[in-house]
C-alpha positions as CSV (number, residue, x, y, z in Angstrom):
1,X,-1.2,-24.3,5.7
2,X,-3.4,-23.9,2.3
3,X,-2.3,-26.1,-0.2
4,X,-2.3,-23.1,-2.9
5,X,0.4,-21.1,-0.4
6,X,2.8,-24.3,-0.2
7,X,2.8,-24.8,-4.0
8,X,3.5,-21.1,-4.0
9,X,6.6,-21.3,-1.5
10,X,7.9,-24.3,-3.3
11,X,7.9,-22.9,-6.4
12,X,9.0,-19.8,-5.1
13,X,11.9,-21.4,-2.9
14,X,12.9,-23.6,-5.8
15,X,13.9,-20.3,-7.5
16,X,15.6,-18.3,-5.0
17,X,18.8,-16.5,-5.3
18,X,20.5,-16.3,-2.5
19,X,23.1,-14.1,-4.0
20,X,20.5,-11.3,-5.0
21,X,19.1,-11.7,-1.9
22,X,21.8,-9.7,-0.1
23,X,21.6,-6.5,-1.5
24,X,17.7,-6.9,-1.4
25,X,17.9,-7.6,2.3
26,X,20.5,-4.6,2.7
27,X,17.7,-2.0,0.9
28,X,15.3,-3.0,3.1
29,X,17.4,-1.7,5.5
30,X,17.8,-5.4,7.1
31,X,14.1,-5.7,8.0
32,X,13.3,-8.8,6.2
33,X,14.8,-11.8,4.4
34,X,14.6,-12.3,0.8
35,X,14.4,-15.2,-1.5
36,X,16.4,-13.2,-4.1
37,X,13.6,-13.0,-6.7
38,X,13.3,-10.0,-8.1
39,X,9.6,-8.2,-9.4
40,X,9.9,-8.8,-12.7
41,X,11.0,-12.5,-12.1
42,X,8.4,-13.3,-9.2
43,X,6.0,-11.4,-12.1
44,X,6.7,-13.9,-14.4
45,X,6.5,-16.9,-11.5
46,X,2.9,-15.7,-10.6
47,X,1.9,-15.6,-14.0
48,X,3.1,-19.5,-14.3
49,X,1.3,-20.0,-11.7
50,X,-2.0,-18.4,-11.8
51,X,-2.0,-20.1,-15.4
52,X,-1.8,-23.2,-14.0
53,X,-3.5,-23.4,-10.7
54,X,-6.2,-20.6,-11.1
55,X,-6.7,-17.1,-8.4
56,X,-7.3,-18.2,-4.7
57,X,-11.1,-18.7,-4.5
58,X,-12.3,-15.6,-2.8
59,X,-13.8,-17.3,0.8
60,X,-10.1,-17.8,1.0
61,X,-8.4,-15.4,-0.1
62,X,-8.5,-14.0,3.9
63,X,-6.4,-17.0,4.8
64,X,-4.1,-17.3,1.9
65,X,-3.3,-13.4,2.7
66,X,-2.4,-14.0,5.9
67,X,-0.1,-17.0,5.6
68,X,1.5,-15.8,3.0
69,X,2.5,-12.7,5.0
70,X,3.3,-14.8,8.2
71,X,5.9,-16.6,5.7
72,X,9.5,-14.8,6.3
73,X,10.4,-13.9,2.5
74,X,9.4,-10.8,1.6
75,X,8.6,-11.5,-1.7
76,X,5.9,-13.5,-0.5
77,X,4.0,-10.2,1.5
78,X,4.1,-9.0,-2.4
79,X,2.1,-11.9,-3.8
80,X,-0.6,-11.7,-1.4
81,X,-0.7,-8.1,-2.2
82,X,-0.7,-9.2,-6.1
83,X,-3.2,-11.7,-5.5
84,X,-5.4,-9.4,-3.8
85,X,-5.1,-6.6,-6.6
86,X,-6.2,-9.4,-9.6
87,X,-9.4,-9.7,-7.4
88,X,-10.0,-5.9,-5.8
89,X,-13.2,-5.5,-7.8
90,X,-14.9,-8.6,-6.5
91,X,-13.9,-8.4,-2.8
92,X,-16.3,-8.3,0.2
93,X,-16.5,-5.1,2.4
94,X,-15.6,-7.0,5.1
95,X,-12.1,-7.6,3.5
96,X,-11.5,-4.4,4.9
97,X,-10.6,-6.3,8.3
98,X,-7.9,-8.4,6.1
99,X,-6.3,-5.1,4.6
100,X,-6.0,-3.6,7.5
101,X,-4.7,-6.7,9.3
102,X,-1.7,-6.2,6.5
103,X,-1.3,-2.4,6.6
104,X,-0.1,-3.1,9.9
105,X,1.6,-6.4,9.9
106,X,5.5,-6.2,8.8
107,X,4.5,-2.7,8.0
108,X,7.1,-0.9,5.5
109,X,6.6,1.9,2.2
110,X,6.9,-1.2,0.1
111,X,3.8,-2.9,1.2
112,X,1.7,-0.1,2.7
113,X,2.3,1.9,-0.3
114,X,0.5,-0.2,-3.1
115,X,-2.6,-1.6,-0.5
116,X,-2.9,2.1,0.1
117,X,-3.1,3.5,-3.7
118,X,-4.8,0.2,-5.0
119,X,-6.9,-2.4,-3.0
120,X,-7.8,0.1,-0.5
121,X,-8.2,2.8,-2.5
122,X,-11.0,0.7,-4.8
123,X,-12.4,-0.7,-1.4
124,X,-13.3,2.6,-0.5
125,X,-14.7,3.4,-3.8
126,X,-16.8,0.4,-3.6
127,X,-18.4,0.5,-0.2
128,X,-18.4,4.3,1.1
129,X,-20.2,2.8,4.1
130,X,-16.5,1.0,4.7
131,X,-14.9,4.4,3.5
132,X,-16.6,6.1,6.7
133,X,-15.5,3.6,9.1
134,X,-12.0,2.8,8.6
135,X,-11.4,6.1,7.6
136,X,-12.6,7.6,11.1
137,X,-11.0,5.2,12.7
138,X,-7.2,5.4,10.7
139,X,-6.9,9.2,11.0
140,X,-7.1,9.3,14.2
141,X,-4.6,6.0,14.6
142,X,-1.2,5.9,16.7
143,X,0.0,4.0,14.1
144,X,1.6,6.6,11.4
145,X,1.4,3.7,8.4
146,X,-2.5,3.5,8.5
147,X,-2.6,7.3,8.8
148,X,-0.2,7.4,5.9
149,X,-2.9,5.4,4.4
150,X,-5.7,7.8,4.6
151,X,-3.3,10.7,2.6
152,X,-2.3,8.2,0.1
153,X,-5.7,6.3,-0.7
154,X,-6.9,8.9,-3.0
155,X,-3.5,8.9,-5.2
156,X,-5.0,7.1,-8.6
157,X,-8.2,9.2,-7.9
158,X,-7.7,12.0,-9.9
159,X,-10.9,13.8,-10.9
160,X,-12.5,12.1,-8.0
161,X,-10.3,13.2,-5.7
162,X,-12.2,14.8,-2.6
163,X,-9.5,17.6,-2.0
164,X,-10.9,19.3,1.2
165,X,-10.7,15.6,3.0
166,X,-7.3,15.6,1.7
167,X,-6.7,18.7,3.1
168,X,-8.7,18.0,6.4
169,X,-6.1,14.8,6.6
170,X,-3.6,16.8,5.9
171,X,-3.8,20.0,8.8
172,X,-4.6,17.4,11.2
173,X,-1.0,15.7,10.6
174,X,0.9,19.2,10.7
175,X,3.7,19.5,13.4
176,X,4.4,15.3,12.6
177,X,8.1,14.5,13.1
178,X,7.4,11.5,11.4
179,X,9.3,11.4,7.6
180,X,6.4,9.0,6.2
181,X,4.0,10.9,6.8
182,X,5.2,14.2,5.5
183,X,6.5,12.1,2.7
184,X,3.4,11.4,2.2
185,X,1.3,14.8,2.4
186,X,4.0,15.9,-0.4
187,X,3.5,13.0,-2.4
188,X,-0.2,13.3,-2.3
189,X,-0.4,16.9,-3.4
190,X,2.2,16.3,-6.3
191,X,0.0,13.8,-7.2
192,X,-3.4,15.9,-7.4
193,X,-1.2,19.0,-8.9
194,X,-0.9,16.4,-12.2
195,X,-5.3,17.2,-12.1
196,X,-5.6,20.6,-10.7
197,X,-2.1,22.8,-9.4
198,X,-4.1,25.7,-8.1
199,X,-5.7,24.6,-5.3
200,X,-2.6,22.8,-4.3
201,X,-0.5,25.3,-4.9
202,X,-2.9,27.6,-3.4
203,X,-3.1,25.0,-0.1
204,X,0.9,25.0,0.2
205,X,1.3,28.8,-0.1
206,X,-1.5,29.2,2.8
207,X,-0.4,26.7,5.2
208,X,3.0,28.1,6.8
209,X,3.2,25.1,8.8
210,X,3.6,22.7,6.3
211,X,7.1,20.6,6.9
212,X,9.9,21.5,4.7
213,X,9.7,18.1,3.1
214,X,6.2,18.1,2.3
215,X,6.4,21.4,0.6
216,X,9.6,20.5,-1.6
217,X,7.7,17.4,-2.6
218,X,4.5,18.8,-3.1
219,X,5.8,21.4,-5.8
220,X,8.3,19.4,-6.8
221,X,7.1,19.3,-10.7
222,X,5.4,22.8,-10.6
């Protein structure tokens, strides 16, 4: 193991809480063990760190990733993702191979969620080339969390937003029984209705076959 990660799960491990860990555990719905630390406390313990012992040099930042996700905590799957965020703008395309490893590794909302809206979302902005790849490839994925990916990649987008893919994404995961991803095609509309609500309203009102949840999240603030 890295010598960064095991000053990171001592220091982490030296402040557990195992009574905060319980209800943390039971939210999850039992899916993972906790240290007890909550964000704004393991906030504060990255800070202390980073401060002291500096970002993981990027040629390792593929192996700090993934041993810090192999480690049982949970809280430790959210450092690597923190760790990967302070350094999203200076990252390889071939890092693409390290977030997708994650995206569906000990794959909940809480992880998938932010590597969605922030590290890959910037990848994809950086390397379009990478974009065209993963993104063929994910659509068209058995695995719902990296489709849920390609609807919720575009979410801090805004103006750049490229609503007909959204769309595109979008029809081709109509009839899904799955809740995440109709969570998801709602939560990406909402989000684009804060730019532009016509077209999305426009897109709801048109497609019939949108699932209930989708459309009550979608127009949710309209």
């Amino acid at each position: 193991m890295q010598s960064y990660v095991l000053s990171l799960k001592k220091l982490y491990e030296k402040n557990a809480n195992p009574t905060a860990a319980v209800p943390m555990k039971k939210y999850m719905r039992d899916q993972f063990d906790f240290l007890g630390i909550k964000a704004p406390e393991s906030d504060a313990l990255l800070r202390e760190f980073v401060g002291l012992q500096g970002l993981p040099p990027l040629p390792l930042l593929d192996e700090i990733s993934r041993e810090l996700w192999s480690l049982s905590q949970r809280e430790f799957q959210h450092v690597a993702i923190n760790l990967i965020m302070r350094q999203e703008k200076k990252l390889e395309s071939d890092f693409i191979s390290t977030l997708e490893h994650l995206l569906i590794t000990k794959s909940w909302w809480d992880t998938v969620d932010i590597i969605a809206g922030h590290p890959v979302g910037a990848h994809f902005k950086r390397f379009p080339e990478v974009r065209e790849i993963y993104l063929q490839k994910w659509r068209s994925s058995e695995n719902f969390w990296l489709r849920r990916t390609t609807l919720l990649f575009q979410l801090g987008y805004k103006n750049e937003t490229d609503f007909d893919l959204l769309c595109e994404l979008i029809m081709e995961n109509l009839g899904s029984d799955e809740f995440f991803i109709n969570k998801a095609i709602g939560w990406a509309l909402r989000q684009y209705a804060h730019t532009d609500p016509k077209p999305v309203k426009k897109f709801v009102n048109a497609t019939k076959e949108l699932n209930p949840l989708s459309r009550r999240e979608a127009l949710k603030n309209m």
